[in-house]
Structure formats: C-alpha cells, structure tokens
C-alpha positions as CSV (number, residue, x, y, z in Angstrom):
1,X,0.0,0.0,0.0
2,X,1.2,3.6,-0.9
3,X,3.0,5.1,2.0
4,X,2.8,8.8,2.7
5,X,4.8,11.0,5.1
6,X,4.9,14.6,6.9
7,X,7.1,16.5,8.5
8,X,10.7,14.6,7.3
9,X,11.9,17.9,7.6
10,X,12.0,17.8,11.1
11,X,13.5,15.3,11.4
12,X,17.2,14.5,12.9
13,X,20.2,12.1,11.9
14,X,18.9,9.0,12.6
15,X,15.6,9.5,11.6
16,X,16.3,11.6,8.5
17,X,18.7,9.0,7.2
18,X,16.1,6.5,7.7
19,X,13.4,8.4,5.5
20,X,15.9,9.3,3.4
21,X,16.9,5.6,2.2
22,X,13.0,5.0,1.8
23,X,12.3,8.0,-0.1
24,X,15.8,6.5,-2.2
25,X,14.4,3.2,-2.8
26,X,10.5,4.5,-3.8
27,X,9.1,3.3,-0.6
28,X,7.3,6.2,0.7
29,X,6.3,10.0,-0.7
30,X,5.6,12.9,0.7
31,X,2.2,13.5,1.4
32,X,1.4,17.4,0.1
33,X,-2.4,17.1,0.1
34,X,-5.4,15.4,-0.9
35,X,-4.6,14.5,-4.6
36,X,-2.1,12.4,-3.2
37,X,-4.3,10.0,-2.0
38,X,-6.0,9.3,-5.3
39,X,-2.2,8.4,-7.2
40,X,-1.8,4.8,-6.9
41,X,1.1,3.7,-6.8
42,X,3.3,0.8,-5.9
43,X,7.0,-0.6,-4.9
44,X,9.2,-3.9,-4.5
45,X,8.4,-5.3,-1.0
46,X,10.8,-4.2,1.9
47,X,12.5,-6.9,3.1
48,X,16.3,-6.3,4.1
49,X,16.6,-9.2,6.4
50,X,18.6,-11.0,4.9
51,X,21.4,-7.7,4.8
52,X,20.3,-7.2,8.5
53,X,21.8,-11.0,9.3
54,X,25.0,-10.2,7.3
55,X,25.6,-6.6,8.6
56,X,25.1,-8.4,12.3
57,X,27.6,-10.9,11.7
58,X,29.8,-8.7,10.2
59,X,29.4,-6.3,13.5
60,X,30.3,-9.1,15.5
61,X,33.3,-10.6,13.5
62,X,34.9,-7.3,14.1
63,X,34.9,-8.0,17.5
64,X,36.4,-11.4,16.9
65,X,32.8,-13.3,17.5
66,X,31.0,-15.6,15.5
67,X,27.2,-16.9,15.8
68,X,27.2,-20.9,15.8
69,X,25.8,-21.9,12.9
C-alpha cells in the first residue's frame, strides 16, 4: 500500500537517514495534500533481512565473535 509522510523535515540524523533511504528506494512519498491520495502507486516489497543478518555478523566478527551456525 502507498505510503505517505509529513514533517521529514524535522526530522534529525537518525531519523532523517532513515526516511531518506525510503524515499531513495520508492518506498514512501511525501504527502502534500489530498490529490495524493487518489495516485496509486506501488513498490518492491521491503524486506532487508537477509542484509540485516550479514551486517550483524559482520558487527560481531569485528569484534572477533561468531554466531554458531
């Protein structure tokens, strides 16, 4: 389902990065009024888990850990 947002603006690093990358990747639009609403439009499902388990081992090989397999 179309996603729309307000008030990115305000917000900081985290947070701003974070809508940022959506916004990259077509996952969400900024809502500017009602016309908005009647667009329809769609995106590739979000689903980073797979990079989420890699960037977590990677994290914690750095450290010199290791997850058993």
């Amino acid at each position: 389902k179309p996603v729309y947002v307000v008030g990115v603006e305000c917000c900081k690093w985290k947070f701003s990065k974070f809508h940022k990358a959506l916004k990259e990747r077509g996952l969400v639009r900024p809502f500017t009024g009602l016309k908005d609403m009647l667009d329809s439009w769609s995106y590739p499902p979000l689903n980073d888990t797979t990079e989420a388990v890699n960037r977590v081992h990677e994290a914690l090989a750095d450290r010199g850990w290791r997850l058993r397999p």
